[in-house]
C-alpha positions in Angstrom: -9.4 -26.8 -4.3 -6.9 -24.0 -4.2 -3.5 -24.7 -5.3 -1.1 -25.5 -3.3 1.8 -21.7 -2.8 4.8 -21.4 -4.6 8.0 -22.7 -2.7 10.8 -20.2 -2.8 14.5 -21.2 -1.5 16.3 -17.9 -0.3 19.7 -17.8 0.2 21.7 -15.7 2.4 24.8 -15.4 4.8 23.0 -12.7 6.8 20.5 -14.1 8.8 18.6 -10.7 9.7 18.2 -10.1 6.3 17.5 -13.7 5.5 14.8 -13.6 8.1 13.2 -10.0 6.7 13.2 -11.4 3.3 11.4 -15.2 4.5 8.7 -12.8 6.3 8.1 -10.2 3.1 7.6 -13.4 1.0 5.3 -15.1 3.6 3.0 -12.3 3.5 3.0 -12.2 0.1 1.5 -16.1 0.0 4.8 -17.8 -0.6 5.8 -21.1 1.2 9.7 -20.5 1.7 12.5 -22.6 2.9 16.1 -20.2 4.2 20.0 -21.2 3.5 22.7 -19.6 5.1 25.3 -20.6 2.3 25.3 -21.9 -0.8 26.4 -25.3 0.4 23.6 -25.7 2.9 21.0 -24.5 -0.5 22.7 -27.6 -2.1 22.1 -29.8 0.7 18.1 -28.9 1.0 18.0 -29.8 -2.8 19.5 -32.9 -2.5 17.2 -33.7 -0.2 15.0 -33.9 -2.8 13.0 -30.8 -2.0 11.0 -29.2 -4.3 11.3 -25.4 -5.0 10.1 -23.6 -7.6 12.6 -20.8 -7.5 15.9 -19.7 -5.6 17.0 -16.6 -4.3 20.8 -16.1 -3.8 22.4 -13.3 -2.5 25.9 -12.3 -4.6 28.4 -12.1 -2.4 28.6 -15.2 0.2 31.7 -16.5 1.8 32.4 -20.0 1.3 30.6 -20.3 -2.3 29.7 -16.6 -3.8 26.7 -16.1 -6.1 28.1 -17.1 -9.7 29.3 -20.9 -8.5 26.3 -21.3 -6.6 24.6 -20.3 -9.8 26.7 -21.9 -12.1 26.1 -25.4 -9.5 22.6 -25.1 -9.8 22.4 -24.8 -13.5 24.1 -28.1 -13.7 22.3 -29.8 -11.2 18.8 -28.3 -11.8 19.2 -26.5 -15.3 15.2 -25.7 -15.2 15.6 -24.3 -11.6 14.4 -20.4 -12.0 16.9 -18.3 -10.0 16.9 -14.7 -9.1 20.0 -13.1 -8.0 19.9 -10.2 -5.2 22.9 -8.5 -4.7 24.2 -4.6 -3.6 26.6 -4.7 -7.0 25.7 -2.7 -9.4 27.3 -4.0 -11.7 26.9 -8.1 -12.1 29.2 -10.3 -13.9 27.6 -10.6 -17.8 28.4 -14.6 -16.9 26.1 -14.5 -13.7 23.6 -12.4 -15.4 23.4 -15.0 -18.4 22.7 -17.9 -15.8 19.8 -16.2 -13.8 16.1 -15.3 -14.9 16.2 -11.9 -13.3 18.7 -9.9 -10.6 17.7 -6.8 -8.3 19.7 -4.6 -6.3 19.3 -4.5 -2.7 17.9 -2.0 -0.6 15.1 -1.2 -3.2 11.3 -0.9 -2.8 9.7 -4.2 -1.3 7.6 -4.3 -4.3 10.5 -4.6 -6.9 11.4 -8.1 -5.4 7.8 -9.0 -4.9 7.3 -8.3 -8.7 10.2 -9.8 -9.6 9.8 -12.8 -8.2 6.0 -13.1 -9.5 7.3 -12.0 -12.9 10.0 -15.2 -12.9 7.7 -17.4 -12.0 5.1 -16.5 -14.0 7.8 -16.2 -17.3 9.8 -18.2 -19.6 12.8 -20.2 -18.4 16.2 -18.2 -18.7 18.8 -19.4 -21.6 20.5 -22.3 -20.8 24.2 -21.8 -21.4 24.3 -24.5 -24.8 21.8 -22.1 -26.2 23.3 -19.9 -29.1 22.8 -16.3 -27.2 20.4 -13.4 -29.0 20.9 -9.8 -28.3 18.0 -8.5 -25.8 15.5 -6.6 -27.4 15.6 -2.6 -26.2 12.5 -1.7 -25.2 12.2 2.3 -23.3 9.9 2.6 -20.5 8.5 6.1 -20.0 7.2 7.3 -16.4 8.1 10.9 -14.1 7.1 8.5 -11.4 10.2 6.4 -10.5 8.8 3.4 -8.7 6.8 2.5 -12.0 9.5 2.8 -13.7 11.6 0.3 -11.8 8.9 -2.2 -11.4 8.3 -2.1 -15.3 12.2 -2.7 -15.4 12.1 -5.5 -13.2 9.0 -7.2 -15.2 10.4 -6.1 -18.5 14.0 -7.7 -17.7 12.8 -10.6 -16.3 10.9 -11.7 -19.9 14.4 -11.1 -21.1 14.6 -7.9 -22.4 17.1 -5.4 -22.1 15.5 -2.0 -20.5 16.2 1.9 -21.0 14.5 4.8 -18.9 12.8 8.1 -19.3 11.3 10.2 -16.5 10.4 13.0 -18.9 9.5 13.7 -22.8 12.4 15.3 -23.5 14.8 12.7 -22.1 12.2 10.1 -23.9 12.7 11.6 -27.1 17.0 12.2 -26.5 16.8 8.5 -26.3 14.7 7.3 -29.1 16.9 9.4 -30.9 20.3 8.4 -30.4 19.8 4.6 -29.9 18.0 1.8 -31.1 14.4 0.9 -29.4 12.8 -2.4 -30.4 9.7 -0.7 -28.4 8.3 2.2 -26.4 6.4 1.7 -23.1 4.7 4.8 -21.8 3.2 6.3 -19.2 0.4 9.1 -21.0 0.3 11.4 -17.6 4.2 13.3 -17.4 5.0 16.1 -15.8 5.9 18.1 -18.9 3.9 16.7 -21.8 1.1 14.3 -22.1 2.0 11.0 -23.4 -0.2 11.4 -27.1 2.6 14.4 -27.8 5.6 12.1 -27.6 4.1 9.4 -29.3 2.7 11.4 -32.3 7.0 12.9 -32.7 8.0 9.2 -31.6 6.1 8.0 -34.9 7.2 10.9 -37.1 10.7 10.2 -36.6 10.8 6.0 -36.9 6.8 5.0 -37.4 7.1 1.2 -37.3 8.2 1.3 -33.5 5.1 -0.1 -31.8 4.5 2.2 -28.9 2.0 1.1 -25.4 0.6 4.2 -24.0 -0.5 3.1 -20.0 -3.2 5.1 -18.7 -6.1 5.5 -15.9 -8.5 5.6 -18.5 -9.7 4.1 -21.4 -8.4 4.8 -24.7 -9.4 8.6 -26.2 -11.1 8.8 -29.5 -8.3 8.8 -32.4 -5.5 7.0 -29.9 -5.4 4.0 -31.9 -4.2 5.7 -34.8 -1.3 7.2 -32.7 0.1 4.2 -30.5 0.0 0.5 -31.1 -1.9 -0.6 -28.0 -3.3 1.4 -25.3 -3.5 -0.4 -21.7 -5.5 0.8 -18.6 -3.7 0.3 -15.4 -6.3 -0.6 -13.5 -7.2 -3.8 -15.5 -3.6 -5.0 -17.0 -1.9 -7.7 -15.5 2.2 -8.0 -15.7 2.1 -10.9 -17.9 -0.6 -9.0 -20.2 2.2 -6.2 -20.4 4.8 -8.3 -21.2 3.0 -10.6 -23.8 1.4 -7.4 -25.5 4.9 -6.0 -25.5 6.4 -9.4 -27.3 3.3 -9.6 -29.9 4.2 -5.9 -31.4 7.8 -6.3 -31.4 6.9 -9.8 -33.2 4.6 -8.6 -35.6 7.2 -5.8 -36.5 9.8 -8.6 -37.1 7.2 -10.3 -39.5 6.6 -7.7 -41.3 10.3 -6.5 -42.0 11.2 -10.1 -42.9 7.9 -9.6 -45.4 9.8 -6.4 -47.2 13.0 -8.2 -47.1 11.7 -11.5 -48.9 
């Protein structure tokens, strides 16, 4: 017996793209129930609907994003919620009371794997939780719809995400700030991927790096990168989990020097 599809909420004031976004997810083998305001989303869930996630649009008239948000938190506080909004820049408040946020206008595919990666990921902070820093990890691709879907999936698990679309701006960056860990792409335009890891681990070696590839791994990788994932058979979760097991084994073992 199959199970039964997810059921996704979206909320928006503008019905045209209310009605794009219901169709998109429908394809995509979601069951999903439309709001033209945040009061109206409030009134389906009183009803005693059950959804498994909620997408608000920002800004709203009536009831904008962050008290719709901040309603729902209250109300539902293991509701998963997914902000869409044409702001750059979201207030850090909203941001701490969603799973996961994406701009409009992008790719298709950045909501569709956003909203999988919610779903399929840990619950977001509650507000009574004592808040931890993001860890940084750097996602390296020349191809700039990988990079934003990695983003997407990578910010969704709850980390905080910095881009590369070359070695050398790959290198500026692990350079100059702090990276928790590197995910990479081993085909660039200007330097294959074994290159930069092999000056990636001269500089700071216990940085775990994931080299991404079409291929299975090349004799000698494993001494160079950390884990080495083909494409073609990696799921998100697989990325995000073997993302979370190197930074954790990293944290063991500094806690082991300190103690």
């Amino acid at each position: 017996m199959k199970d039964s599809p997810k059921r996704l909420l979206c909320v928006d004031d503008d019905s045209q793209t209310l009605g794009f976004r219901k169709l998109q997810l429908e394809i995509a083998g979601y069951s999903v129930l439309t709001a033209a305001s945040g009061s109206e989303a409030l009134r389906v869930l009183a009803e005693g609907v059950q959804v498994d996630l909620v997408l608000l649009d920002y800004w709203m008239p009536g009831m904008n994003g962050d008290e719709l948000a901040d309603k729902l938190r209250e109300l539902y506080p293991d509701l998963r919620l997914l902000v869409i909004s044409a702001v750059d820049e979201l207030p850090p408040a909203l941001l701490n009371m969603v799973d996961s946020h994406v701009q409009k206008g992008m790719d298709p595919e950045i909501l569709l794997t956003a909203v999988s990666a919610v779903l399929t990921g840990p619950l977001t902070r509650r507000k009574s939780d004592p808040l931890q820093p993001p860890k940084t990890v750097l996602c390296v691709d020349d191809e700039q719809l990988q990079l934003q879907l990695r983003r997407v999936l990578l910010e969704s698990a709850g980390y905080r995400v910095v881009q590369a679309q070359s070695a050398k701006a790959a290198l500026e960056i692990f350079q100059s700030q702090p990276v928790d860990a590197v995910v990479m792409d081993y085909w660039l335009s200007d330097k294959n991927g074994t290159s930069i890891a092999e000056e990636m681990k001269r500089l700071r070696p216990r940085i775990p790096i994931v080299m991404l590839s079409g291929f299975s791994s090349l004799p000698g990788e494993g001494a160079v990168v950390d884990a080495w994932l083909r494409k073609s058979e990696v799921e998100p979760e697989d990325l995000v989990n073997e993302v979370g097991r190197l930074i954790g084994l990293r944290a063991d073992v500094q806690h082991t020097a300190i103690s």
